[in-house]
PLY file of the C-alpha trace (Angstrom):
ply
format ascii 1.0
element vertex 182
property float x
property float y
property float z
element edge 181
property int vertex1
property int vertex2
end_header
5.45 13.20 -2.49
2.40 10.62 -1.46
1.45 12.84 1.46
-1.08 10.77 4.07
-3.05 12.67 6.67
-3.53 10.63 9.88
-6.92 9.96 10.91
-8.13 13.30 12.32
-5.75 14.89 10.11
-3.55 16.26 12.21
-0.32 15.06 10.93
0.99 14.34 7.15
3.66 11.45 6.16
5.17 11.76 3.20
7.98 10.77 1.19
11.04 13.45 0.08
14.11 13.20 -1.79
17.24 14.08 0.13
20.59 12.82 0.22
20.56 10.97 -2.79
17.18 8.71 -2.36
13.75 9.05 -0.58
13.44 8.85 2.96
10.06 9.21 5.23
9.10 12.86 7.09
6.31 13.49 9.24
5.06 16.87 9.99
1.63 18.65 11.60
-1.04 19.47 9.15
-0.50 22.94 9.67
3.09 22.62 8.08
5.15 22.49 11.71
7.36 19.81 13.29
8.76 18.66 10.45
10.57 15.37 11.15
12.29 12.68 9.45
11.13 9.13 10.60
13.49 6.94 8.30
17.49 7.10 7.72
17.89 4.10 5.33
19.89 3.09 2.30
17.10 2.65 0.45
13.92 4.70 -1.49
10.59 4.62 0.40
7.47 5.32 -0.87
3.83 5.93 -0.03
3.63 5.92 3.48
-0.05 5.13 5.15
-1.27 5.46 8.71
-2.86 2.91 11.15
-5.51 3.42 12.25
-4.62 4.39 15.44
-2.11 6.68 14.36
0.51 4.41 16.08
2.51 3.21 13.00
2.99 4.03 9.20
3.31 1.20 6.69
5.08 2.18 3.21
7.46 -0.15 1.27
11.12 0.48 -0.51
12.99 -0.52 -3.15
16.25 -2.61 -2.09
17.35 -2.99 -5.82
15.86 -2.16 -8.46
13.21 -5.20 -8.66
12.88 -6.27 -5.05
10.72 -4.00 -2.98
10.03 -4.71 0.19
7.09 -3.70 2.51
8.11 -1.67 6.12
6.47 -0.20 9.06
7.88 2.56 11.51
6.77 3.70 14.52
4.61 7.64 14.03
7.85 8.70 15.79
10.82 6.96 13.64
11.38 4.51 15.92
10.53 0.52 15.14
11.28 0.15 12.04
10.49 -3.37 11.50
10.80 -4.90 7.39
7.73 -7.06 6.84
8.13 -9.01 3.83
11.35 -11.07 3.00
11.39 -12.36 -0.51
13.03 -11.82 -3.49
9.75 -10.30 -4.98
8.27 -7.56 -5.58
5.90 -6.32 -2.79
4.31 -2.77 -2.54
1.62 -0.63 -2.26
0.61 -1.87 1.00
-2.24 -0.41 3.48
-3.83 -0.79 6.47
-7.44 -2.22 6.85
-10.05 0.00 9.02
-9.51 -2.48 12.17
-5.61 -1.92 11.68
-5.68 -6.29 11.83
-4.52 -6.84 8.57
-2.46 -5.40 5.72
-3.07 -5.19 2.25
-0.43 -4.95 -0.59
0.27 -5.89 -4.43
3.05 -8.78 -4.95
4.50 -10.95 -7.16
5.49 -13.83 -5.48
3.29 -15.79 -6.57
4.47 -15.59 -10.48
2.60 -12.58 -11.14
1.55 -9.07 -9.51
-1.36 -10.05 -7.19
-3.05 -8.77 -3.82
-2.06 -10.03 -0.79
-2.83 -9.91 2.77
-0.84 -10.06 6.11
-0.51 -9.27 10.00
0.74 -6.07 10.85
3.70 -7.71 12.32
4.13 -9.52 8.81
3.04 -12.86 9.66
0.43 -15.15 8.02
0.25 -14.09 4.26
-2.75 -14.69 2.32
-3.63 -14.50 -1.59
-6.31 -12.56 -2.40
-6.45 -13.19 -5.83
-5.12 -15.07 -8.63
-6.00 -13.46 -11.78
-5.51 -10.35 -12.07
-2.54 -8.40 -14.17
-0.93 -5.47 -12.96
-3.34 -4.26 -9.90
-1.86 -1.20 -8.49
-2.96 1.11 -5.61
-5.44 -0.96 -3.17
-7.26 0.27 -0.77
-10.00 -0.98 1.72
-13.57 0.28 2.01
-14.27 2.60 5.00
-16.38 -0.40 6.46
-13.38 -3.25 5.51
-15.47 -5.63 3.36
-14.18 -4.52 -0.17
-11.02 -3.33 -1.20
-10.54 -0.96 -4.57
-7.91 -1.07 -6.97
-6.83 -0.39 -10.58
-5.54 -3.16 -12.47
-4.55 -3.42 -16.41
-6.74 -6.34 -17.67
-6.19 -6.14 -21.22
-2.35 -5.42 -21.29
-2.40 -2.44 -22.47
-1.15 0.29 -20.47
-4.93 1.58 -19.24
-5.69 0.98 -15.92
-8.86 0.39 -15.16
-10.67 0.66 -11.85
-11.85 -2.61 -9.95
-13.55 -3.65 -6.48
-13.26 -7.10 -5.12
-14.59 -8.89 -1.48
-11.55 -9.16 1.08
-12.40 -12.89 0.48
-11.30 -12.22 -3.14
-14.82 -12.69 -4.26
-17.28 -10.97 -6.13
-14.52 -8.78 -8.48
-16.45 -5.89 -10.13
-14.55 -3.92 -12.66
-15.01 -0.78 -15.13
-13.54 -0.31 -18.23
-11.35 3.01 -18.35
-13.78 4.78 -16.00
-16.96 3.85 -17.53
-18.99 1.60 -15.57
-19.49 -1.99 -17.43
-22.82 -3.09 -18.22
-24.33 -6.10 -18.17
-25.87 -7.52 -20.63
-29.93 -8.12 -20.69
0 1
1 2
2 3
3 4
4 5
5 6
6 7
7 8
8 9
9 10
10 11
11 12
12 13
13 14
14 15
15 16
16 17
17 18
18 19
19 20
20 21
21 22
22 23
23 24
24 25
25 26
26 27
27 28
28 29
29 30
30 31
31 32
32 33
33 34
34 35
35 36
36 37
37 38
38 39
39 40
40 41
41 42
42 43
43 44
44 45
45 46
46 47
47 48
48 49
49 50
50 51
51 52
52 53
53 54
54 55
55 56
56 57
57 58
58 59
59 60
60 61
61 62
62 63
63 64
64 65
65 66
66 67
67 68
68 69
69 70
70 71
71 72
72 73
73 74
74 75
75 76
76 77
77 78
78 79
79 80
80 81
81 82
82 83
83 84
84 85
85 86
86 87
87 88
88 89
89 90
90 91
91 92
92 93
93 94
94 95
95 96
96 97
97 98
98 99
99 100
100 101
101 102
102 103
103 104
104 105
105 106
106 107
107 108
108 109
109 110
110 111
111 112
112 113
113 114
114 115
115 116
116 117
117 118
118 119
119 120
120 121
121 122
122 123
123 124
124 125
125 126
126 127
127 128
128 129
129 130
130 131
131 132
132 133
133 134
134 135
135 136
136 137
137 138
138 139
139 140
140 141
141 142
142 143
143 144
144 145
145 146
146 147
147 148
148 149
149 150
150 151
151 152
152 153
153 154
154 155
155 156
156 157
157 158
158 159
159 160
160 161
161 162
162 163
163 164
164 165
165 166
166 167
167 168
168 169
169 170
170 171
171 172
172 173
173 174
174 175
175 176
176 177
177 178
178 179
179 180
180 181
């Protein structure tokens, strides 16, 4: 489950359930070379390539509230934990220039985009306001990133783009574009 193609799309990560929780495999596009990258106590999800195909960023659940965000070397090796809090931090991904990392959190008080270093260091708000975003990602040219988010509490997520400088937030409601008014 959450297969990611590496750029060129050459090779797939993905996350499987064996041996009792969900550990990280890599394999070619084609379907050969399957290998398994991760041998870990705990479930890992939604892994995501650099941009350089180097490394693969996903997070994993410790318990069953504190997730924490990882990167592994393409070949298993390095696996290096990135955030240390007793939060919740997921959904993380790599921007175009592989400089920075982008993932949802709580530690602030409430679920809210972040950004850090690839190595984990120097973590940065995004935004402040928003409830439940979920599924970030950055524009191909870095200066937006997409998400949906739940704004009304409701259940429905709705789709939103905001300025890496958490700026500018533009948001639909339930797939329809919202209008201004005149």
């Amino acid at each position: 489950t959450w297969p990611n193609l590496n750029h060129g799309a050459t090779q797939v990560a993905f996350s499987s359930y064996t041996f009792n929780n969900y550990e990280l495999y890599r394999m070619q596009s084609d379907g050969s070379g399957l290998s398994r990258l991760t041998y870990t106590p705990i479930n890992e999800y939604r892994p995501v390539w650099s941009p350089d195909n180097s490394r693969i960023v996903f997070y994993g659940f410790e318990t069953a509230s504190n997730a924490e965000v990882y990167s592994v070397n393409a070949d298993g090796s390095g696996l290096t934990r990135l955030t240390y809090l007793s939060a919740w931090d997921g959904f993380p991904t790599w921007s175009p220039d592989g400089q920075r990392i982008l993932f949802v959190s709580d530690r602030g008080g409430s679920y809210q985009l972040w950004t850090m270093y690839p190595d984990g260091s120097n973590p940065m708000q995004l935004t402040w306001s928003l409830n439940y975003p979920a599924y970030p990602d950055w524009s191909p040219d870095g200066p937006q990133i997409a998400f949906n988010a739940d704004y009304n509490d409701d259940g429905w997520s709705d789709l939103a783009v905001i300025n890496v400088d958490g700026t500018g937030l533009l948001r639909s409601r339930r797939g329809s574009p919202r209008r201004r008014s005149r």
